[in-house]
ROLO-924830 format. One record per residue: chain; residue number from 1; y, z, x of N, C-alpha, C in turn; residue in one letter. Coordinates in steps of 0.2 Angstrom, whole numbers, plus 2048, in hexadecimal, padded with zeros to 3 digits. Atoms other than C-alpha are relative to their C-alpha. Layout:
BEGIN
+-------+-----+-----+-----+-----+-----+-----+-----+-----+-----+-----+-----+
: chain :   n :  nY :  nZ :  nX : caY : caZ : caX :  cY :  cZ :  cX : res :
+-------+-----+-----+-----+-----+-----+-----+-----+-----+-----+-----+-----+
:     A : NUM :   Y :   Z :   X :   Y :   Z :   X :   Y :   Z :   X :   a :
...
+-------+-----+-----+-----+-----+-----+-----+-----+-----+-----+-----+-----+
// end
This chain:
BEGIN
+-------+-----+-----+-----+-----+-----+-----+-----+-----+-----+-----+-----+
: chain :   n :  nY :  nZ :  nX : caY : caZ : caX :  cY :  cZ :  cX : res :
+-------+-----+-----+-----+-----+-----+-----+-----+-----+-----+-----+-----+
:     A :   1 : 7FA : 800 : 804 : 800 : 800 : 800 : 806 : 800 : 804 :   x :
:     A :   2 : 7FA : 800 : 7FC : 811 : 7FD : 806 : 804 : 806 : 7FE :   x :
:     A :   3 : 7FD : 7FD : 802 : 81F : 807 : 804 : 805 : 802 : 7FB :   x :
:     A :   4 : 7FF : 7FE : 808 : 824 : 804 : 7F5 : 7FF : 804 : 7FC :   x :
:     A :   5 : 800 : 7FC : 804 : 826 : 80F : 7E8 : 7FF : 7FE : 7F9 :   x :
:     A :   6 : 803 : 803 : 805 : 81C : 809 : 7D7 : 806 : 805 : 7FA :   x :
:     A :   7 : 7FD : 7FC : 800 : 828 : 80E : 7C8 : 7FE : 809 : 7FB :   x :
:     A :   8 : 803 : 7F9 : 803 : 81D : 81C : 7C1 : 7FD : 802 : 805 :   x :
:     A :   9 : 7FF : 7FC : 7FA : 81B : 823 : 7D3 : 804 : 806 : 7FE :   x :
:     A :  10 : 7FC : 7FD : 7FD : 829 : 82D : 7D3 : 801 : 804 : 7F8 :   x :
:     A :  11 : 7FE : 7FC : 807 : 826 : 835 : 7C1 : 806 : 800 : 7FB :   x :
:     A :  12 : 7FB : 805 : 805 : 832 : 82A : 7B5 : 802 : 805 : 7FA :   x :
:     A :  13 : 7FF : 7FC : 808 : 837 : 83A : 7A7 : 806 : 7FE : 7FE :   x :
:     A :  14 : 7F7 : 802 : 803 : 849 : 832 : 7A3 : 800 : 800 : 7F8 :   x :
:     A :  15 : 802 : 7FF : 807 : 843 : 82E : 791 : 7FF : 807 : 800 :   x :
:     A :  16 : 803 : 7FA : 802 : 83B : 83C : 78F : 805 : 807 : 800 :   x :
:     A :  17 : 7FC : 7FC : 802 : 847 : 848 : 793 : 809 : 800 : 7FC :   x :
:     A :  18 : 7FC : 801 : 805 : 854 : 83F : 789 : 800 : 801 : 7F8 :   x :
:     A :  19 : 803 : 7FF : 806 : 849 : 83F : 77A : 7FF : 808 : 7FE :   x :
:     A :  20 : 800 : 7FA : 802 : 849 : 852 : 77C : 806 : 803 : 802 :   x :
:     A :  21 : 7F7 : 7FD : 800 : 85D : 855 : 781 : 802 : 7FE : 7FC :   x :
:     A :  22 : 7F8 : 803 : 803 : 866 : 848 : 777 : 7FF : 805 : 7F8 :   x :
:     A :  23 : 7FD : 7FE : 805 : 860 : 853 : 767 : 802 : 807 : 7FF :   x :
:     A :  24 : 7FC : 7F9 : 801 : 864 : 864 : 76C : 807 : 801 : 804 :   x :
:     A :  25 : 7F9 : 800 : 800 : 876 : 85E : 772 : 802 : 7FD : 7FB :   x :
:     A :  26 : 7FF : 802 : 806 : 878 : 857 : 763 : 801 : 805 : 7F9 :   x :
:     A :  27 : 802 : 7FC : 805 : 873 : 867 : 75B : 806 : 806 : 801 :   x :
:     A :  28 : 7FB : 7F8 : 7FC : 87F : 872 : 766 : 807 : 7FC : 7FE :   x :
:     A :  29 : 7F9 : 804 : 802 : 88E : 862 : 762 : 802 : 805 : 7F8 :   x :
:     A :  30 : 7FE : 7FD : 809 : 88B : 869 : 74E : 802 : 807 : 800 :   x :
:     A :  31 : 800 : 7F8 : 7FF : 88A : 87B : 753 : 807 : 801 : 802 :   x :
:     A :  32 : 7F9 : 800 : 7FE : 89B : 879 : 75B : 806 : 7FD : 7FA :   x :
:     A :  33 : 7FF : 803 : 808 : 8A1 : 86E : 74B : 801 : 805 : 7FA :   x :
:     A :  34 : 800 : 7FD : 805 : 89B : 87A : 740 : 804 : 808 : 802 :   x :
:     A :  35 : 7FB : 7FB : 800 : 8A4 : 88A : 749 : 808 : 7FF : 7FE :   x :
:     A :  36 : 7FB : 802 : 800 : 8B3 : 880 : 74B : 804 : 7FF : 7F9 :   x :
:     A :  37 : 7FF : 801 : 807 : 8B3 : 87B : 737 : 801 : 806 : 7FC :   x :
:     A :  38 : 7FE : 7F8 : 803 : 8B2 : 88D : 733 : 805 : 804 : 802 :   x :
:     A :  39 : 7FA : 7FF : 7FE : 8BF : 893 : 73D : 806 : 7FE : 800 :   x :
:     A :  40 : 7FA : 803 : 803 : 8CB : 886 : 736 : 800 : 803 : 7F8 :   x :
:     A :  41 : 801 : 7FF : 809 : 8C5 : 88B : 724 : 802 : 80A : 7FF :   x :
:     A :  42 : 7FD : 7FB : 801 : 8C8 : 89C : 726 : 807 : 804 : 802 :   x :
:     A :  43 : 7F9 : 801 : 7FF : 8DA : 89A : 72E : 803 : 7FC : 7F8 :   x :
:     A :  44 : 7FB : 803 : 805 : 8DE : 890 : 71D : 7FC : 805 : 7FA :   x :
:     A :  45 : 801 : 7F9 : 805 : 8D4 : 89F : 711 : 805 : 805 : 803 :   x :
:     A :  46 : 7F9 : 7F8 : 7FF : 8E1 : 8AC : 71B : 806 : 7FE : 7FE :   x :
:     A :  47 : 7FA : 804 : 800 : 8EE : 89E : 719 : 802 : 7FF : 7F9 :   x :
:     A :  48 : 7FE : 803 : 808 : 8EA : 89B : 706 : 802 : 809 : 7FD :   x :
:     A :  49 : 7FE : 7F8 : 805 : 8EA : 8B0 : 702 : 806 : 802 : 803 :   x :
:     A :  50 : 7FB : 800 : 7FF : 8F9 : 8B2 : 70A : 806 : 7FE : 7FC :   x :
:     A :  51 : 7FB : 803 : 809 : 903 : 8A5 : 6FF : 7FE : 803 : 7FC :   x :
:     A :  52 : 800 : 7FD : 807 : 8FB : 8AD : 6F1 : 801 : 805 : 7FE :   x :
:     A :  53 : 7F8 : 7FA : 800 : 903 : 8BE : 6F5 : 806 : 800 : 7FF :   x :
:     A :  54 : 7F8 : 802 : 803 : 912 : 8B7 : 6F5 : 800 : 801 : 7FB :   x :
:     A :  55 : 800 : 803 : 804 : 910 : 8B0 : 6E8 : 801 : 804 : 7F9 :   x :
:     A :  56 : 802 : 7F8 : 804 : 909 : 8BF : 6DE : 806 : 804 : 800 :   x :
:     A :  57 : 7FA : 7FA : 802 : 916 : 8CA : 6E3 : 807 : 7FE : 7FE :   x :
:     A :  58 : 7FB : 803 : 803 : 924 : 8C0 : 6DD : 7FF : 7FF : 7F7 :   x :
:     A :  59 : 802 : 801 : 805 : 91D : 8C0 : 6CB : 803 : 806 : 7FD :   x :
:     A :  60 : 7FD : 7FA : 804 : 923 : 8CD : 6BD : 7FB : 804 : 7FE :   x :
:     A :  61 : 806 : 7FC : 804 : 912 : 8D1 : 6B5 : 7FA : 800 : 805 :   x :
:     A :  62 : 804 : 800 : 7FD : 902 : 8D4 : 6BB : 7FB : 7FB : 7FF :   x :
:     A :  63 : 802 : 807 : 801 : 8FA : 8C5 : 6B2 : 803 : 7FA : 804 :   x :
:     A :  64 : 7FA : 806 : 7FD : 909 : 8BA : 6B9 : 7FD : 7FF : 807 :   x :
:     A :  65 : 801 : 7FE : 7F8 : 903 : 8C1 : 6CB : 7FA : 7FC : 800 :   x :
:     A :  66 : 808 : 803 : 7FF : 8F0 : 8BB : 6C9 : 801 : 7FB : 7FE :   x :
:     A :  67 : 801 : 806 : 7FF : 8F6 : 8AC : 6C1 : 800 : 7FC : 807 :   x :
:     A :  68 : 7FD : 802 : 7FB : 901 : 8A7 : 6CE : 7FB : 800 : 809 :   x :
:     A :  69 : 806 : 7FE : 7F9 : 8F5 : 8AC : 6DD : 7FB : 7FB : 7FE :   x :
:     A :  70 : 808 : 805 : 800 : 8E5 : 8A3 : 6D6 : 805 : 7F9 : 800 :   x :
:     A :  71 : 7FD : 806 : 7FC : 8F2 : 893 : 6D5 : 804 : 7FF : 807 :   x :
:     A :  72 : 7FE : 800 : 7FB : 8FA : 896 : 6E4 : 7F8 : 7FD : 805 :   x :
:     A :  73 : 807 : 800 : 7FC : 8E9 : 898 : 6EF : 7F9 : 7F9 : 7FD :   x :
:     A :  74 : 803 : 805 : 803 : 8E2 : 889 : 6E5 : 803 : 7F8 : 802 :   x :
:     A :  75 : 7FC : 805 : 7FD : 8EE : 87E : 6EA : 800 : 7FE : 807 :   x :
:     A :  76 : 800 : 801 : 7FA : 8F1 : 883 : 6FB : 7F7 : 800 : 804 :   x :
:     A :  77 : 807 : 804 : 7FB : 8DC : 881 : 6FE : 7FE : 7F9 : 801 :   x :
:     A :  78 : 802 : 807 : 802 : 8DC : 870 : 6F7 : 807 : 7FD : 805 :   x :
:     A :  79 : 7FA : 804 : 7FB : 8ED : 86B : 703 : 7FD : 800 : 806 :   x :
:     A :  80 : 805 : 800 : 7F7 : 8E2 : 872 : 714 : 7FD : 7FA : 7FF :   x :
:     A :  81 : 803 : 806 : 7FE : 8D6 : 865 : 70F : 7F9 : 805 : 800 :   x :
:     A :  82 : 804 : 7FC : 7FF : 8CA : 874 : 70D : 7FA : 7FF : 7FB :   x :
:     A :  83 : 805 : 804 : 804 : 8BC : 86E : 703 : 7FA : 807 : 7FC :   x :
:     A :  84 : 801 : 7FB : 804 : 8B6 : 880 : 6FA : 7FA : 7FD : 7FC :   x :
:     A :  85 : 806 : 800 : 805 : 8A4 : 880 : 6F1 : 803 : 804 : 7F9 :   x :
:     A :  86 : 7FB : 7FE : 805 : 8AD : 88D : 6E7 : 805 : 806 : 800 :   x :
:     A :  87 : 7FA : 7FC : 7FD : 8BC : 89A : 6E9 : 801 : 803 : 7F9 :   x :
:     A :  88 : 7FE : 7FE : 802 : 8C0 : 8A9 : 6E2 : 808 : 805 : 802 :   x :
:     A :  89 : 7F9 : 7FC : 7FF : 8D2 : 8B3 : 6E0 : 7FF : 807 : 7FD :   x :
:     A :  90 : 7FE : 7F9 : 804 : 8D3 : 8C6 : 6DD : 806 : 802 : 802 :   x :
:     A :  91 : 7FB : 7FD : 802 : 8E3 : 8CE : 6DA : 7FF : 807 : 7FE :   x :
:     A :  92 : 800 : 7F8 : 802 : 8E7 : 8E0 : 6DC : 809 : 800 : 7FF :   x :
:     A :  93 : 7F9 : 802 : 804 : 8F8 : 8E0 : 6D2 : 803 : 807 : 7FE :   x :
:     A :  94 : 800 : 7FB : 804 : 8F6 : 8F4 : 6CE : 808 : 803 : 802 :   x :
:     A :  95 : 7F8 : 7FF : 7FF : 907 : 8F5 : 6D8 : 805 : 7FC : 801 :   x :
:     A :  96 : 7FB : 804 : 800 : 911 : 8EA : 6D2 : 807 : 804 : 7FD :   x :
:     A :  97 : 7FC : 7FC : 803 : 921 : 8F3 : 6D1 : 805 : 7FD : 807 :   x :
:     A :  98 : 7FD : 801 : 7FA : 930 : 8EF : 6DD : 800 : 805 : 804 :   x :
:     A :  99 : 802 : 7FE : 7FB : 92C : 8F5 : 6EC : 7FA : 802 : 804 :   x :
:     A : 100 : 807 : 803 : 7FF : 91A : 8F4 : 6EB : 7FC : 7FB : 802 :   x :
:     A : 101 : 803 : 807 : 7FC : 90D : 8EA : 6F2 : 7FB : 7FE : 7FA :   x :
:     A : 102 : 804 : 800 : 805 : 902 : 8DF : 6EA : 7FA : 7FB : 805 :   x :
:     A : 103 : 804 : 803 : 7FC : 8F1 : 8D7 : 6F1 : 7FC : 7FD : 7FF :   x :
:     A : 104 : 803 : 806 : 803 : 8E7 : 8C9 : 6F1 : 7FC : 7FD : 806 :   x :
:     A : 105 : 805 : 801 : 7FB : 8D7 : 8C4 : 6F7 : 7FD : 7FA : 7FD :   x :
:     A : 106 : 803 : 808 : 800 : 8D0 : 8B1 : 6F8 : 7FC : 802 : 802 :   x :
:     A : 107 : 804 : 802 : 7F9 : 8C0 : 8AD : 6FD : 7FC : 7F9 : 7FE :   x :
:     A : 108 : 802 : 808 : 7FE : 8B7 : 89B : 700 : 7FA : 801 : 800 :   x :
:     A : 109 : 808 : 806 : 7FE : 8A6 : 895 : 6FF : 800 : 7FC : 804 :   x :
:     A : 110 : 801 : 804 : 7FD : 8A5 : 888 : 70C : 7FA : 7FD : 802 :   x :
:     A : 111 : 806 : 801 : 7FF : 898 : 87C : 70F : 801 : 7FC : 807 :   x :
:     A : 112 : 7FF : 802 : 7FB : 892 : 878 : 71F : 7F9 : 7FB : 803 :   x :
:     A : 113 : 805 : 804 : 800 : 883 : 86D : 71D : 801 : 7F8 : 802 :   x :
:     A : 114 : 800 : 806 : 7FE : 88C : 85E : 721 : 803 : 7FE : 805 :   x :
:     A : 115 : 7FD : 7FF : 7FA : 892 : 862 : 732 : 7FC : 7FA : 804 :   x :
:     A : 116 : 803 : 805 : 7FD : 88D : 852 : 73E : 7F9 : 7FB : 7FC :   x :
:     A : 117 : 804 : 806 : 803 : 881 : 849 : 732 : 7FA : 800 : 803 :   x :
:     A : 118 : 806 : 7FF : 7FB : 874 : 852 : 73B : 7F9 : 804 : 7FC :   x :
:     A : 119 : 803 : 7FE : 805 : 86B : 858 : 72B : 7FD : 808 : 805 :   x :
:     A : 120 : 801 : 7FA : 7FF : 86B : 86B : 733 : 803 : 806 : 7FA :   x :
:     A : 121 : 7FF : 7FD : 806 : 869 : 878 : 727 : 807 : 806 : 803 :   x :
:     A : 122 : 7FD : 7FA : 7FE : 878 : 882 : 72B : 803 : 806 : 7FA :   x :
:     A : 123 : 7FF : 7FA : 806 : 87C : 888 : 719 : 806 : 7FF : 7FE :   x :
:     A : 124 : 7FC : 800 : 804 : 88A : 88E : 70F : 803 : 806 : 805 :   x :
:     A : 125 : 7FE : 7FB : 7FF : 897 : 89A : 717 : 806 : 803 : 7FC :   x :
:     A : 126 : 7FE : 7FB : 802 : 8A1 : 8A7 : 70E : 807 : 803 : 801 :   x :
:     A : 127 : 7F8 : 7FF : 7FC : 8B3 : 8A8 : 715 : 804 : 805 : 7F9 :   x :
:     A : 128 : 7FC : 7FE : 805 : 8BF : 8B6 : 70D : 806 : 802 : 803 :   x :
:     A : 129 : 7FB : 7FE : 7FB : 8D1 : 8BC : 712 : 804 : 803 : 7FB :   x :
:     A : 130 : 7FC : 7FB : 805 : 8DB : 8CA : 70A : 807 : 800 : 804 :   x :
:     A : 131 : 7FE : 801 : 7FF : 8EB : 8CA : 70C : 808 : 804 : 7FA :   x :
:     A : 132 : 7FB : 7FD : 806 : 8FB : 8D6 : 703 : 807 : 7FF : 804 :   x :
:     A : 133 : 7F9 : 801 : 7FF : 90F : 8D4 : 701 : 803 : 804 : 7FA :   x :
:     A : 134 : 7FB : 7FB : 802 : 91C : 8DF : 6FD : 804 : 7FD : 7FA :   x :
:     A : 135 : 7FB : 804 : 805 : 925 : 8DC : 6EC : 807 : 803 : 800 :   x :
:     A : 136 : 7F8 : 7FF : 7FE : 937 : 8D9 : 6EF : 802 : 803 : 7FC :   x :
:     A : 137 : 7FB : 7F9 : 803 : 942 : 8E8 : 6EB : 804 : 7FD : 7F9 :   x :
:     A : 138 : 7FD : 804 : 804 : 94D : 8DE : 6E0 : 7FE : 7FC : 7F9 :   x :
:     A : 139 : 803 : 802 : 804 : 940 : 8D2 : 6D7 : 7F9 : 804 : 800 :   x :
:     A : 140 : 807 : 7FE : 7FF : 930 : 8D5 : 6D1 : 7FF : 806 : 7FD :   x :
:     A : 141 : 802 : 7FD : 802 : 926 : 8E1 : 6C9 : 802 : 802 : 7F8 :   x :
:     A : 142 : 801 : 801 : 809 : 925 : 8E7 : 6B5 : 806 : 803 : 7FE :   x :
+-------+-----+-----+-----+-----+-----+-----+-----+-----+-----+-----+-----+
// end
């Protein structure tokens, strides 16, 4: 034999260990996708119950307050781009009185099933964020 090298000499795995990397970088690309998406969703769940205290504490009544708050935080989930499975708003209104706080808590369903098209069951996540504001001394309250 010369000294050539035949090409399955030299133990040729190249396939092989591409067919076993390329899908758990792919699985680690979702995993960062899927941190990344929750991190932004939960910055616009803190984002939407913050409007929705305002919002609240500027109200006269305590129904006025939960209206305002549920459209408030409905609004501003659907302006992010936020894509909610489904979202609820509680309202603690007990101190609506000027100079009172009042407080409001969103929280989100988020689905994360279709992170990279990678059909990884990642699930459904739960995002919530509380959130209270002072009712202005002048307005507000009953």
């Amino acid at each position: 034999m010369t000294g050539r090298r035949l090409r399955g000499d030299r133990g040729d795995s190249g396939p092989l260990e591409a067919v076993i990397l390329i899908p758990v970088l792919l699985a680690l690309v979702a995993l960062v996708v899927a941190f990344g998406r929750t991190t932004t969703a939960k910055n616009d769940v803190t984002f939407a119950a913050r409007s929705a205290a305002r919002a609240a504490a500027q109200a006269q009544t305590a129904g006025a307050a939960l209206s305002r708050a549920e459209q408030v935080a409905s609004a501003t989930l659907a302006d992010s781009g936020l894509a909610c499975v489904s979202h609820d708003v509680s309202v603690d209104a007990s101190d609506l009185r000027p100079g009172g706080r009042v407080t409001v808590t969103v929280s989100c369903e988020v689905r994360l099933d279709d992170v990279g098209q990678l059909q990884i069951a990642l699930g459904d996540r739960r995002l919530s964020a509380t959130a209270t504001e002072v009712v202005d001394r002048v307005r507000g309250g009953e």
